[in-house]
Each structure stands twice: as structure tokens, then as C-alpha cells.
N, C-alpha and C positions, 0 to 999 in steps of 0.2 A: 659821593659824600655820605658820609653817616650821621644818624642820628644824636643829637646834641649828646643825648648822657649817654652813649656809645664811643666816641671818638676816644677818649681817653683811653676807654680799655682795650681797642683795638689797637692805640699807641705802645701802650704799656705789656701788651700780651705780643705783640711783634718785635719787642726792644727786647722779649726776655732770648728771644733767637738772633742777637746783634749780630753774634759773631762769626754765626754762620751763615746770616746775610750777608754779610758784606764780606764773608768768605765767596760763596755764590757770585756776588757784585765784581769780587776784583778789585775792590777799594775802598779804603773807610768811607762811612757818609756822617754828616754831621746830623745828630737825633736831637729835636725840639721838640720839649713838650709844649711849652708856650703856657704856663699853669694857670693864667688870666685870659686865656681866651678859650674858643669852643674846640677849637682846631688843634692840631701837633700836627709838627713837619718830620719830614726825613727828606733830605735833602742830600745831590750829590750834583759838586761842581766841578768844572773844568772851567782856569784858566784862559780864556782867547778875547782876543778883540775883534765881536763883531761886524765893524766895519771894515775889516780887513778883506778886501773880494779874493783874494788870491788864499787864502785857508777857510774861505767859506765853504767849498765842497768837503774838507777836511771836519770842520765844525757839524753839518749837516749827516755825516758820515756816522761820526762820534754820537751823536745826538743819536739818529738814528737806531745804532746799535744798545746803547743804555739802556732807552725806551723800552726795546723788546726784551732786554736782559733784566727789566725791572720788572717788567709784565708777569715774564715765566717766572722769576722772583718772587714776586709777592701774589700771586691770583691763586694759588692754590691755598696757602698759607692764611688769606682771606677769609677763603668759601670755607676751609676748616675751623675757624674760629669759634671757641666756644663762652661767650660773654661772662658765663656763668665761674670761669676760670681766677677770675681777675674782682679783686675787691680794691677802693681806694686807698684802702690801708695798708696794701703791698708796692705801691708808688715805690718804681725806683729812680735814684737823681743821675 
């Protein structure tokens, strides 16, 4: 988690690398900034019905893989962040 008046520019300063994120990803993700709250999402879904036992190992699989392809994704892209880069008044929608 980041700090309150951080979040946003970390949102903002990661959505200006959309494309080559979720080039990276292998698939769009859907980008929130959520403008009335502290937080912004990025978010990436699949399709499945949990309670289905028979593509739960499928589900856990999938999951699995994201997670670390989201990791290597975004954790360098993080620790390089420069806060200083980003002002509210280059918000984009």
C-alpha cells in the first residue's frame, strides 16, 4: 500500500506505460482510478465459475501464473518510480 497522496501518482505514472503493460500481461486489464477514493485499481479478470471442482486446478493454475507475471511486471516499474514525475494536472482519463 502506498501513501495517501502517493497512490494516485503511482496510478497515473504506471497507466502512462499501459500499453506496454499489458503488452508484457498478454491481455488488456481494466485501469481505475476510482477519483473519490484513496486508492486506483488495475485489475485483470478471467471468466470462471469458482465452484466448479473439475477446472479448479485450471483456475489455480491461471491464477498462479498472472500473479508472477504481474509481479515481474510491475516490481521493477515500482522501485523505479519517480513521484517527482507526475503532477495532478496531467491526469489522464
Amino acid at each position: 500500500m502506498f501513501a495517501e497522496d502517493s497512490s494516485k501518482a503511482f496510478f497515473h505514472l504506471l497507466q502512462n506505460d499501459k500499453d506496454q503493460i499489458e503488452a508484457e500481461v498478454g491481455e488488456p486489464m481494466i485501469w481505475k482510478e476510482l477519483p473519490d477514493k484513496i486508492a486506483s485499481r488495475i485489475v485483470l479478470y478471467r471468466q470462471c465459475d469458482p465452484s466448479n471442482e473439475a477446472d479448479r486446478s485450471s483456475q489455480h493454475e491461471w491464477l498462479k501464473n498472472k500473479l508472477e507475471l504481474l509481479d515481474k511486471t510491475f516490481r521493477a516499474r515500482i522501485k523505479e518510480i519517480n513521484l517527482d514525475e507526475w503532477s495532478p494536472d496531467e491526469a489522464v482519463d
